[in-house]
C-alpha positions in Angstrom: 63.3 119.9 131.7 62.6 119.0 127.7 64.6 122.8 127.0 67.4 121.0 128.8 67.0 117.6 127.0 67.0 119.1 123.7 70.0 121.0 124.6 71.6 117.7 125.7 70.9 115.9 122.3 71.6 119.0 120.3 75.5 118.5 122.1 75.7 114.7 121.4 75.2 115.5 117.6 77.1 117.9 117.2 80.1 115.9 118.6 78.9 113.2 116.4 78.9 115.3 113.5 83.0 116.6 114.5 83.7 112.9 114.9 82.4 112.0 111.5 84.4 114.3 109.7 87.6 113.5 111.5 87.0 109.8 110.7 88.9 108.4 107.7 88.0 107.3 105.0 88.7 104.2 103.2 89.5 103.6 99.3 89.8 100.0 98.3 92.1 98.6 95.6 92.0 94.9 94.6 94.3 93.1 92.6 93.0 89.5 91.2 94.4 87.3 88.7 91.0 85.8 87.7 92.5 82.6 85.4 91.5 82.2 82.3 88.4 84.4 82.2 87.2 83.4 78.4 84.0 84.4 76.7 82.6 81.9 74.8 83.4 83.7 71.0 86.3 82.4 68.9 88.9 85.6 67.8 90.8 84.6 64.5 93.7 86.5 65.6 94.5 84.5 68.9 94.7 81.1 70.3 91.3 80.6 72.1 90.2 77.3 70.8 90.5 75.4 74.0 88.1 77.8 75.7 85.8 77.7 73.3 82.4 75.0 73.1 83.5 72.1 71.5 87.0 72.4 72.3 89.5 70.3 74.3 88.4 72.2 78.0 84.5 72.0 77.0 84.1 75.5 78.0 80.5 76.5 77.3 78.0 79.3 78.4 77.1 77.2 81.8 80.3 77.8 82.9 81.3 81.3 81.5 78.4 81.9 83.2 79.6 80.2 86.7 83.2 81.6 86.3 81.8 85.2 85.9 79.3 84.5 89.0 82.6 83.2 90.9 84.8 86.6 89.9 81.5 88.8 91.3 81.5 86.7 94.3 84.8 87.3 95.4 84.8 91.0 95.1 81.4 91.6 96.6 83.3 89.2 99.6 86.3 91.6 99.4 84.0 94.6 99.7 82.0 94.1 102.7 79.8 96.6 103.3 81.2 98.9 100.5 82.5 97.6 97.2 86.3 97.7 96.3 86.6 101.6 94.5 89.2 100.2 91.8 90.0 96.8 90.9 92.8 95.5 88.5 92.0 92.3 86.7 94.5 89.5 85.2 93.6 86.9 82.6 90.7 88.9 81.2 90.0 87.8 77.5 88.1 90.5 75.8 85.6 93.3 75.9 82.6 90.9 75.7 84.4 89.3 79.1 84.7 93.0 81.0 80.7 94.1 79.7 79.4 90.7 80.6 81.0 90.9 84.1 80.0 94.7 85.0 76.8 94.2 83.4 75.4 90.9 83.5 77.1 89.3 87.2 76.2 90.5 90.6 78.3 93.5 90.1 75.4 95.1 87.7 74.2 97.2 90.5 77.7 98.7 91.7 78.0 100.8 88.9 81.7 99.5 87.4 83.2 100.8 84.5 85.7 99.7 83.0 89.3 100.0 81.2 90.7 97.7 78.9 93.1 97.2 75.2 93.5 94.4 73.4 97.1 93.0 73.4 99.3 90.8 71.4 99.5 88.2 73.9 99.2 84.6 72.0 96.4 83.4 73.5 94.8 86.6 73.9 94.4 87.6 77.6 94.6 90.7 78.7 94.3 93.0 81.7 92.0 95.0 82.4 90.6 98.3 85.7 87.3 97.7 86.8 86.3 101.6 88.9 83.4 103.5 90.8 82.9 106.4 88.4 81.4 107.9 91.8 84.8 107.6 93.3 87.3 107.3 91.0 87.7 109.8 88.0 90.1 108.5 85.1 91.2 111.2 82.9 94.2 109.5 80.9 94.9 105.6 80.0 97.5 104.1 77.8 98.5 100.2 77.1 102.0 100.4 77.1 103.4 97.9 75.0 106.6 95.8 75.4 108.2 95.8 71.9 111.1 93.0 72.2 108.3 90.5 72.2 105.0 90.3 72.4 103.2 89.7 75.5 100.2 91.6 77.7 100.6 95.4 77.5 101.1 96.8 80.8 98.0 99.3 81.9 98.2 103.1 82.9 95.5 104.6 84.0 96.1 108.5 86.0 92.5 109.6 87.7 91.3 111.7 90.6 89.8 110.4 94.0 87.0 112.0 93.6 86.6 112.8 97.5 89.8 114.0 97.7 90.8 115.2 94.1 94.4 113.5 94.6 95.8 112.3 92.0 96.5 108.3 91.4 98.8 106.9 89.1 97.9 103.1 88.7 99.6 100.4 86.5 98.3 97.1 86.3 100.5 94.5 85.2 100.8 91.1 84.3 104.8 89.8 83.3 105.4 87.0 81.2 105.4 83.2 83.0 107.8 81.1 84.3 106.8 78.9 81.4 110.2 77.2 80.2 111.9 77.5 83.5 112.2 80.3 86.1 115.9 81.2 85.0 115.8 80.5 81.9 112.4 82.9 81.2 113.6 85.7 84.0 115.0 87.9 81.2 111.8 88.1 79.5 110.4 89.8 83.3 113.2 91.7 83.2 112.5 93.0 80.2 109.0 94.2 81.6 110.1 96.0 84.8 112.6 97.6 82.8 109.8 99.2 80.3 108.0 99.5 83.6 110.5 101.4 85.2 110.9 104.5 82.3 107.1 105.1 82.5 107.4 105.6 86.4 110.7 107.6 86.3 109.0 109.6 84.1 106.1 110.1 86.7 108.7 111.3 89.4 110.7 113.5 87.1 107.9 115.9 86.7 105.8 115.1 90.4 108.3 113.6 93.0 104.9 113.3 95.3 103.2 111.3 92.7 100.8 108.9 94.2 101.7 105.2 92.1 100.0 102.2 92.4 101.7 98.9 90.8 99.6 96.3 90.9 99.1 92.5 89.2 100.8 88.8 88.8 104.5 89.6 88.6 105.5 85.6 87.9 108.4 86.9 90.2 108.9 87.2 94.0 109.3 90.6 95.8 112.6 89.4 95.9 113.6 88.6 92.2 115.9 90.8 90.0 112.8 92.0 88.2 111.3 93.4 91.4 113.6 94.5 93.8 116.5 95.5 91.5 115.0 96.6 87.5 112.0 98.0 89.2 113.9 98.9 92.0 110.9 98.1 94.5 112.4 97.8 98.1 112.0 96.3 101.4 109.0 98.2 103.9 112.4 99.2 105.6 112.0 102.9 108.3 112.2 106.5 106.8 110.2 106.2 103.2 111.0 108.3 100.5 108.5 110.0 98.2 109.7 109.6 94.9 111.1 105.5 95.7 108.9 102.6 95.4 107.9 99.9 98.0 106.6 96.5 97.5 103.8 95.8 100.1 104.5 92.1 99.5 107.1 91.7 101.6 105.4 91.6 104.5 103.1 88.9 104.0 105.5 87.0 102.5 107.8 86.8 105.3 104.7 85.7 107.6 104.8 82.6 105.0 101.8 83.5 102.9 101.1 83.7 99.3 98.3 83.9 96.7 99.7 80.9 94.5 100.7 77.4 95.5 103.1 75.6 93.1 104.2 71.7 94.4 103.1 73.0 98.1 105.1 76.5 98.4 103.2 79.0 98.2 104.6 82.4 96.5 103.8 86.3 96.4 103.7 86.6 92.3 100.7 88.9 93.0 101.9 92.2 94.7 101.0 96.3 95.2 103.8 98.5 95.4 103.4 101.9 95.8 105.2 104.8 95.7 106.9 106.3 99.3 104.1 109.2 99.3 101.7 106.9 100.0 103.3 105.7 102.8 103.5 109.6 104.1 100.7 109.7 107.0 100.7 113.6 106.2 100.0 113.3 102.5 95.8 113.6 102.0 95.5 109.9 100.7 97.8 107.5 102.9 98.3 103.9 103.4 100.4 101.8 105.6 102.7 98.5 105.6 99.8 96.9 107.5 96.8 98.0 104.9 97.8 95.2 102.4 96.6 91.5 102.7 95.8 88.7 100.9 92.3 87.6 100.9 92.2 84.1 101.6 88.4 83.1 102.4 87.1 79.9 103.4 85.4 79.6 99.6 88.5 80.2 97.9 90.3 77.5 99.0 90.2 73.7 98.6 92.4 70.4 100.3 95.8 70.2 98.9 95.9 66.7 98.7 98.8 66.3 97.4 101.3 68.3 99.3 98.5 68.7 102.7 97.1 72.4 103.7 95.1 74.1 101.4 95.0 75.7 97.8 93.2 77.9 95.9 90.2 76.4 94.6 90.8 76.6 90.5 88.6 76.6 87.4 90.3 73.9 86.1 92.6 70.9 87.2 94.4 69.7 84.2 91.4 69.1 81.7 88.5 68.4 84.2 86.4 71.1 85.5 86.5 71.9 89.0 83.7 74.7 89.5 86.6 76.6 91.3 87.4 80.5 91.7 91.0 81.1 90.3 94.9 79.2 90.9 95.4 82.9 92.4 94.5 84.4 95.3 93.1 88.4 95.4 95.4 91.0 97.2 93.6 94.1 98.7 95.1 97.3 99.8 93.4 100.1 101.7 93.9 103.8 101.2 93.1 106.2 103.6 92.0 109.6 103.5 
């Protein structure tokens, strides 16, 4: 009777054990513009002085403090049980910011490194790729810089799943603002996806396969001549090619959801589009059109008062401080392998 009993639970694990290895796997990337994330240290060669103590905003340690504790919150939150493997940050002012954040917040004991350049942007933000050395391996990074005016580098960073050993090419972006007017600053986001475009071209000229990963605030719509037609990111439409791109965003946005709410619309400025290989259920890392969401928790969000629903729950409104997370939203997508 026990011979046959061990027998029995000698069966049920192996069975176990086959289903375990046929199980996928999942490989988190989050994309957050994190607003204004300021240290509290004045850089001569950029326009910080409102974020700095004694300045117009009163920004002080307190609240550096709270806004880095809010940034840790939310991607623990977006984590669950197992933290995001690679997150791309907007809005990031410095070094001091990134080490502070993977060293001093919450996030100290998930083991985050980080990538990040200075750029020319005025007032001195920046973007920045938080990773799991344990599961993502970096072996190249570049700022690519945008020469007809100066604004925030756009990121490169090529590294290895390290369960897989696939290859990832991941940009993380952050185009120019609507600041001025949205027609009359569009060329400027052209401009951008253009730049944008020659450093993927020049992915898929020597790996048509090539796994990419665009992420960040666009300022645009998946819809906008920036997107859809100088980056040349299309519709989640049947049949994907390998060597196109395809803005996850549209979905989401036609089901009337966004991750920023200007005068009570919201919009998709923050998308991921990837390349069509991705969306290949054969290739060994995979995704699909339904593996991208916005994540809108309860603790993100606060009463829109003035147009009725709710909003993202900012850092700021106008000059008073408001405690909040970000006036953006965080996007996640899941890879699979």
């Amino acid at each position: 009777m026990m011979k046959r009993f061990i027998h029995l639970v000698t069966a049920v694990l192996i069975v176990a054990i086959v289903f375990a290895q046929d199980e996928k796997r999942n490989f988190k990337i989050v994309s957050y513009n994190v607003e204004n994330y300021f240290d509290t240290e004045d850089n001569p060669d950029t326009n910080d002085e409102e974020f700095l103590p004694g300045g117009m905003r009163g920004w002080n340690n307190v609240k550096y403090a709270q806004k880095q504790s809010n940034i840790a919150k939310t991607l623990v939150a977006i984590g669950g049980w197992e933290a995001p493997a690679v997150v791309g940050l907007c809005e990031i002012e410095s070094e001091k910011a990134m080490r502070d954040l993977t060293r001093y917040s919450t996030l100290k004991n998930l083991d985050y490194k980080y990538i990040h350049h200075e750029s020319p942007d005025a007032r001195g933000i920046d973007v920045a790729l938080m990773y799991q050395p344990h599961r993502f391996k970096p072996f190249y990074d570049e700022a690519i810089p945008i020469k007809a005016f100066k604004t925030r580098d756009i990121l490169y960073v090529a590294g290895t799943i390290a369960a897989t050993n696939d290859t990832l090419h991941l940009f993380v972006c952050h185009f120019p603002s609507r600041l001025g007017g949205e027609l009359e600053s569009e060329e400027r986001r052209v401009t951008v996806a253009s730049r944008l475009r020659e450093k993927v071209d020049s992915i898929f000229h020597a790996i048509s396969t090539a796994n990419i990963v665009i992420m960040g605030d666009f300022n645009d719509h998946p819809s906008n001549s920036s997107i859809l037609n100088t980056l040349d990111a299309n519709p989640l439409n049947e049949g994907f090619e390998n060597d196109k791109l395809y803005n996850l965003a549209f979905l989401p946005q036609e089901q009337g959801k966004g991750t920023h709410k200007h005068q009570g619309e919201w919009g998709m400025l923050d998308q991921m589009i990837v390349s069509g290989n991705l969306l290949n259920a054969t290739s060994g890392v995979s995704t699909t059109v339904n593996d991208f969401h916005v994540f809108e928790a309860d603790f993100l969000l606060e009463d829109d008062k003035a147009f009725l629903g709710k909003m993202p729950k900012r850092t700021y409104i106008g000059m008073k401080f408001n405690g909040g997370f970000s006036d953006h939203l965080p996007i996640v997508l899941d890879l699979w392998y």
